[in-house]
N, C-alpha and C positions, 0 to 999 in steps of 0.2 A: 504494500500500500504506500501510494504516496507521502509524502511528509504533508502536501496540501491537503489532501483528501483526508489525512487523519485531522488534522488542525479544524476542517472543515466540520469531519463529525463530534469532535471535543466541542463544537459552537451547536452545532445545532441538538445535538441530545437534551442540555442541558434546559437549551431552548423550550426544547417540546415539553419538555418536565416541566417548566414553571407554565407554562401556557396551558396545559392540562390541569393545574393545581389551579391556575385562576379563575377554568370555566368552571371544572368543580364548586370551587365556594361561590364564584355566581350561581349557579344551579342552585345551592345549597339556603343560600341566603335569599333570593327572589322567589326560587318556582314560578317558571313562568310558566308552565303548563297548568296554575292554578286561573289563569284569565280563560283558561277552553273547558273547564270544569265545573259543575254546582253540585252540591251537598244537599239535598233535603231533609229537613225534619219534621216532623210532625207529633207533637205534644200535645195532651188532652190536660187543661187545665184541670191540677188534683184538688180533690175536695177531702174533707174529713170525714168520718162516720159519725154522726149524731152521738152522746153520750147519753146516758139515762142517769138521774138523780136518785141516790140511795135505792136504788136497784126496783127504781118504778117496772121494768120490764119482767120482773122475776116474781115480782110481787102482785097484789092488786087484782087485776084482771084476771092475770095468767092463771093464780092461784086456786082464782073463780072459778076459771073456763068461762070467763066471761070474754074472750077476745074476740068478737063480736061484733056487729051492725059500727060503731062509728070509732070501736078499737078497730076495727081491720082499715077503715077507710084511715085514722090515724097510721099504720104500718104501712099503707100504700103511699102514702106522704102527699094525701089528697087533704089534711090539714097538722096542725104541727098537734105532737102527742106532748103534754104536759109533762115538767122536768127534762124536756129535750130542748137541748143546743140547736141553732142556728147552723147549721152545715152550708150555709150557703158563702161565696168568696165574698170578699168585701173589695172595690174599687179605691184604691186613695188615691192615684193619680193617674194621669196617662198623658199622651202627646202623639203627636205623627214626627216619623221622621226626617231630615233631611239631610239632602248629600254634602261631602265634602270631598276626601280624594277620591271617593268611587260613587258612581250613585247607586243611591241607599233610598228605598221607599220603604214604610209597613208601621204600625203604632206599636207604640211601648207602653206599659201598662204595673203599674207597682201594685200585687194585692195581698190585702190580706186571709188566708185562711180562718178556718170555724177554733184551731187551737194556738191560735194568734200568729204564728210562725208571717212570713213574707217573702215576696218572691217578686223577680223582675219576669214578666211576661211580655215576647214578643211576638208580634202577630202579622202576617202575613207578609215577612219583611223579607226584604227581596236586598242584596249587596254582593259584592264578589267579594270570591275565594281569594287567600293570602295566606303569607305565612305569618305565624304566630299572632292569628289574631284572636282578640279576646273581648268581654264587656264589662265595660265597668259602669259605677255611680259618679257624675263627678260633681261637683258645687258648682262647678260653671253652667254658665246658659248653653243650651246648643251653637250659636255662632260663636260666642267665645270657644268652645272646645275647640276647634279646628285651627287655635295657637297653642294647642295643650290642655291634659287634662284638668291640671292647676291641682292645690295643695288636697290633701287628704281622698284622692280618689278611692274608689273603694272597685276591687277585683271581683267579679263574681263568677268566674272563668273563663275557661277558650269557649270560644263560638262553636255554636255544635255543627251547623250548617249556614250557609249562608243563604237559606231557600226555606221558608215556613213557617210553624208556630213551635216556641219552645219556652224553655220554662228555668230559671236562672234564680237560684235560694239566696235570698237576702240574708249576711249575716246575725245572729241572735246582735241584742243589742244595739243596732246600728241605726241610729236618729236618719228617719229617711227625708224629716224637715229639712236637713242642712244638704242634701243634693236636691239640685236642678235639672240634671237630664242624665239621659241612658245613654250612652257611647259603646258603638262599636271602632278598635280602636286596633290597633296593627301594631303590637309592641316592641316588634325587632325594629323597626324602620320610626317608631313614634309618630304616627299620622291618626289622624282619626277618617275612617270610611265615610261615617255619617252619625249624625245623634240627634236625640230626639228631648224637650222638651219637656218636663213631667209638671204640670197644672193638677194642682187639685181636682179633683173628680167632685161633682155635681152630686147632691146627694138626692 
């Protein structure tokens, strides 16, 4: 071999090894084959089981063999049976969303369950795929997000899809007065998709 041709292949091996290491971590870091792709999910807003009070369902009636004419209409939940909870979700806020680096349509919706728990609920929200992306709460308005999520955001995890209805648990404890909106938000790159506004809900 050559003395050129080896000198030649000393240049370009090394070459090829970093130019393969660079598309790798672009590959790695972008995904770009997540722009030709959608995720859907589809979540049934959970409800609680009704509880019974000092064991009204064990007692009384049942005891009787009286569950009967407007106990059974009670158990069909064609009116509410006395000592039972409220099973139904409760609304505290919502918004629609809007875009920012990606467009982002669908409402976001914060509720509360019958055993007080809370949950960020998204509904029919339509955004592209990314890497590492996730939702959070943030204090900011929706147009403020889209310089940052600003101090004390709160994680509620990765995005399950970017196509549907799904369902996101609000930490115990967590004052949902002091956030403003829902953010879906791309954490490797720090951009927000799009976010959504949370208004008190109408009672």
């Amino acid at each position: 071999m050559s003395r050129s041709a080896l000198l030649s292949r000393r240049t370009v091996v090394p070459a090829l090894l970093v130019l393969a290491l660079l598309v790798g971590t672009g590959l790695y870091l972008f995904q770009p084959w997540k722009a030709f792709t959608d995720t859907t999910v589809n979540e049934s807003l959970p409800t609680t089981a009704p509880t019974a009070r000092d064991g009204a369902m064990n007692g009384g009636a049942m005891k009787d063999g009286a569950m009967k004419g407007d106990a059974m209409k009670d158990a069909s939940g064609t009116k509410d049976m006395p000592g039972m909870k409220d099973s139904r979700p409760t609304d505290l806020a919502r918004g629609g969303f809007v875009s920012h680096e990606h467009g982002t349509s669908g409402t976001a919706r914060t509720v509360r369950l019958a055993d007080g728990s809370r949950l960020l609920r998204l509904e029919d929200l339509k955004t592209s795929e990314g890497p590492d992306v996730r939702v959070y709460l943030s204090t900011r308005d929706a147009d403020a997000v889209e310089s940052g999520l600003g101090d004390g955001a709160v994680a509620l995890g990765k995005l399950k899809g970017n196509l549907g209805n799904q369902n996101y648990a609000v930490p115990a404890g967590t004052d949902l007065s002091a956030f403003h909106s829902a953010v879906i938000w791309c954490k490797r790159f720090s951009v927000s998709f799009g976010a959504a506004d949370l208004l008190p809900a109408k009672a």
